[in-house]
N, C-alpha and C positions, 0 to 999 in steps of 0.2 A: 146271732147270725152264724149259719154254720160253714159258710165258706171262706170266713177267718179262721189263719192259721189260728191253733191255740197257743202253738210255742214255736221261737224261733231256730232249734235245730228239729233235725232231719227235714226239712223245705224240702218239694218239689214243685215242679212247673209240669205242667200240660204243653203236652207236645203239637197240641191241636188249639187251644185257646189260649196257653199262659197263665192259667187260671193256678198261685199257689194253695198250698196247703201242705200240712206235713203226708209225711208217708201212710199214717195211722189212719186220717182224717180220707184220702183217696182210697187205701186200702177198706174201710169200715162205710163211706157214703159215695163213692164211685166220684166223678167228676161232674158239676151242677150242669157242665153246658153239653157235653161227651159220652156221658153214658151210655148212650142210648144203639153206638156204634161200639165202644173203644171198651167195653165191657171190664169194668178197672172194677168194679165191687167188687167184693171178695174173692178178689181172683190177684195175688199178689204176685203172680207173674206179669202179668198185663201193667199193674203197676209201675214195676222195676221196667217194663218197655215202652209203655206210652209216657211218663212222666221222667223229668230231667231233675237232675241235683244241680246241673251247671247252669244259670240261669243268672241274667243281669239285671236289676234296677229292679224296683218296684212301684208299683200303681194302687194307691188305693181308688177302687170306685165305688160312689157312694148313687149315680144317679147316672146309669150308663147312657141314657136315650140321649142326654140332655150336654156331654162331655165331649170339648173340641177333641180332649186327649184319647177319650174313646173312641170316636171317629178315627181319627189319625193311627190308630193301632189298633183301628178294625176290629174292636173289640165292643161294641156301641149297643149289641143284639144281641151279651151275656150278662150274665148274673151279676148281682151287688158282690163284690169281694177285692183282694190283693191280686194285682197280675202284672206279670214280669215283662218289664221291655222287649227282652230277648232271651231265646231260651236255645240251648244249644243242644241238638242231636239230632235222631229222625228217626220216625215212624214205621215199623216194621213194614214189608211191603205189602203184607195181607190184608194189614187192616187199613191202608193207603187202596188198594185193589176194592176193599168194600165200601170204603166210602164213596170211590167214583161208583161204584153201581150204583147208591144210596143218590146219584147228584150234587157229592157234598166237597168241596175244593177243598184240598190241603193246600194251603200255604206255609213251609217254615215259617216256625216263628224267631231264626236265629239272624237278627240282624247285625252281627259281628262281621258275618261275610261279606258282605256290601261294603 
């Protein structure tokens, strides 16, 4: 499965889903749920902006559709993988500006603030 970390340092988080993985693994396979806007493939700027180092707790999921915890962390309609409780930072505003034209809501995912 390739949206398990391989190794547990250099971690980051999605700043949009929570989704871990190391730096290598976003840098090299973009993000499973993100891509699509957040242009993180081979684009190691975009990485270092859309994905966080500071991030709390972990989630494995093994069957998103079907998990109270996935529901609950609104994560229910992403990919099998590691994703973090809470991830602390925020979304450059460009790519926060295309996702609303795209229909697509950012929500932080930093629940520390609360």
């Amino acid at each position: 499965m390739d949206t398990v970390p391989k190794d547990l340092r250099n971690l980051r988080a999605c700043l949009v889903c929570s989704l871990i993985k190391t730096f290598d693994q976003f840098e090299f396979d973009g993000c499973d749920n993100c891509d699509d806007f957040l242009r993180i493939r081979n684009n190691r700027e975009n990485v270092y902006a859309c994905t966080s180092a500071n991030f709390d707790g972990m989630i494995a999921v093994v069957n998103p559709e079907e998990s109270w915890v996935c529901k609950w962390q609104r994560i229910g309609r992403f990919v099998k993988g590691v994703y973090a409780i809470s991830v602390s930072g925020k979304l450059p505003t460009g790519i926060q500006r295309e996702m609303k034209s795209r229909s697509i809501v950012y929500r932080q995912r930093d629940v520390s603030r609360h």
